[in-house]
C-alpha positions as CSV (number, residue, x, y, z in Angstrom):
1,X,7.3,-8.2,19.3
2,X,4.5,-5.5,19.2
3,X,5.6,-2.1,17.6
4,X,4.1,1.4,17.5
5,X,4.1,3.9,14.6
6,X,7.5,4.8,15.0
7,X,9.2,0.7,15.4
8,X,9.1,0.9,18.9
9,X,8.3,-1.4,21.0
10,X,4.4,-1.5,22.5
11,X,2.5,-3.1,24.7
12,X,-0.4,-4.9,24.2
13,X,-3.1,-2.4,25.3
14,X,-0.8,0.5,23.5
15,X,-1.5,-2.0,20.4
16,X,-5.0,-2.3,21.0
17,X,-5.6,1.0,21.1
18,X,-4.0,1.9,17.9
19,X,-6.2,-0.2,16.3
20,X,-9.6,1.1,17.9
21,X,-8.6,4.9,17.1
22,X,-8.0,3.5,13.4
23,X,-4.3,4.4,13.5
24,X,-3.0,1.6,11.9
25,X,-4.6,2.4,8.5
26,X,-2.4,4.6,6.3
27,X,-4.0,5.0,3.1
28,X,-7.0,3.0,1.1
29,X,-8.0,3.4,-2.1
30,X,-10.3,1.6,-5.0
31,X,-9.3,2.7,-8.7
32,X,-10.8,1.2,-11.9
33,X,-8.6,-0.6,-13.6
34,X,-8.5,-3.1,-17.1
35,X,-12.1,-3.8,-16.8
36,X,-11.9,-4.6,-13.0
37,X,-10.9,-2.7,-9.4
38,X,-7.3,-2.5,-8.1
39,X,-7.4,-2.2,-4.3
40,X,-4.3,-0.4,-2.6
41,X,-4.4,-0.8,1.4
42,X,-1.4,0.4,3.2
43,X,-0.7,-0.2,6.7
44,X,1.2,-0.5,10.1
45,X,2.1,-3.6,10.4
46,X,2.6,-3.9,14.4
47,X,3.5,-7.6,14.8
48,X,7.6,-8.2,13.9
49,X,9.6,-11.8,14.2
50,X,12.8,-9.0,14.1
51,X,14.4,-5.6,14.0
52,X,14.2,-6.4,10.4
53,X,10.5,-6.6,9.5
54,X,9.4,-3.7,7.4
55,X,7.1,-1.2,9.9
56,X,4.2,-0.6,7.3
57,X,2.7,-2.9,4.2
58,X,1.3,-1.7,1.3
59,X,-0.6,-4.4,-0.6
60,X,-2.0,-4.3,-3.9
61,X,-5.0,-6.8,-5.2
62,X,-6.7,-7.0,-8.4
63,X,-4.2,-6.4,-10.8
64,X,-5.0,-9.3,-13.4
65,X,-1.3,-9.3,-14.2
66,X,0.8,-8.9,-11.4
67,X,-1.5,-10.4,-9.2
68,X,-1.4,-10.0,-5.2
69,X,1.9,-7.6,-4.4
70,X,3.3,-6.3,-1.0
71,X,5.6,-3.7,-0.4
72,X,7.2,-3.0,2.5
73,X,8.8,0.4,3.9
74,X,10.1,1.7,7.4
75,X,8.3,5.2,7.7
76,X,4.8,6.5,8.0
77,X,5.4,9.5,5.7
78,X,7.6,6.6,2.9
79,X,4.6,4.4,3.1
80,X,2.1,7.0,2.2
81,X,4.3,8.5,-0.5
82,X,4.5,5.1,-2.0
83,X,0.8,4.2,-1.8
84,X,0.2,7.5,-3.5
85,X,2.4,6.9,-6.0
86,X,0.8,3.2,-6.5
87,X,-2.4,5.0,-7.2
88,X,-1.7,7.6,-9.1
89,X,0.2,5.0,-11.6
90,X,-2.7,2.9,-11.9
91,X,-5.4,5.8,-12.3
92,X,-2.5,7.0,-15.3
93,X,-2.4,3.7,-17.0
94,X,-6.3,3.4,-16.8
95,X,-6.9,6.8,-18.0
96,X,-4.4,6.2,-21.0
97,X,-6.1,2.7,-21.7
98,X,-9.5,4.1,-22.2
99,X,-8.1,6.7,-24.3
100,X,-6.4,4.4,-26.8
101,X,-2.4,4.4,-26.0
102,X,-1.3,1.1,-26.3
103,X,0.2,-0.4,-23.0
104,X,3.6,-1.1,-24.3
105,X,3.6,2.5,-24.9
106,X,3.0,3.4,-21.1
107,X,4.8,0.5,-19.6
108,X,8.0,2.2,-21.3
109,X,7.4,5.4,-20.0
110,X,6.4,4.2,-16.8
């Protein structure tokens, strides 16, 4: 199944079009972070096995921790909430990093 911004379904050439006009991209972002980049790239994700697939995809790479991460939500306006949110957390622990606070500090607060 091929889905539109909104979970509906779509044809191909709806698809393909989406993609030229850059529509599928909701957010991207590069932040510094521990001595390396953290890139953030949130998504549509228009190809669905089910119902049940989450519409968009945030993904998270870099993090020397955590790793490669995906998060999934249903709405345009919850995915770009929640990439915001990723990026303001990681510019916060960064800026609190290079300013001394130790990380078990933050990762209580956080």
């Amino acid at each position: 199944m091929i889905r539109d911004l909104q979970g509906n379904e779509s044809s191909v050439e709806e698809s393909k079009e989406l993609v030229r006009s850059g529509k599928v991209e909701v957010g991207y972002d590069i932040v510094p972070y521990d001595d390396g980049v953290v890139t953030i790239k949130s998504r549509l994700q228009p190809l669905a096995h089910d119902e049940t697939d989450p519409l968009f995809l945030t993904h998270v790479r870099g993090d020397k921790v955590t790793g490669w991460l995906e998060y999934g939500t249903n709405s345009e306006e919850e995915c770009k909430r929640h990439h915001d949110a990723l990026v303001d957390r990681y510019r916060l622990l960064e800026r609190e990093r290079t300013a001394g606070i130790p990380k078990i500090l933050l990762n209580g607060v956080l």
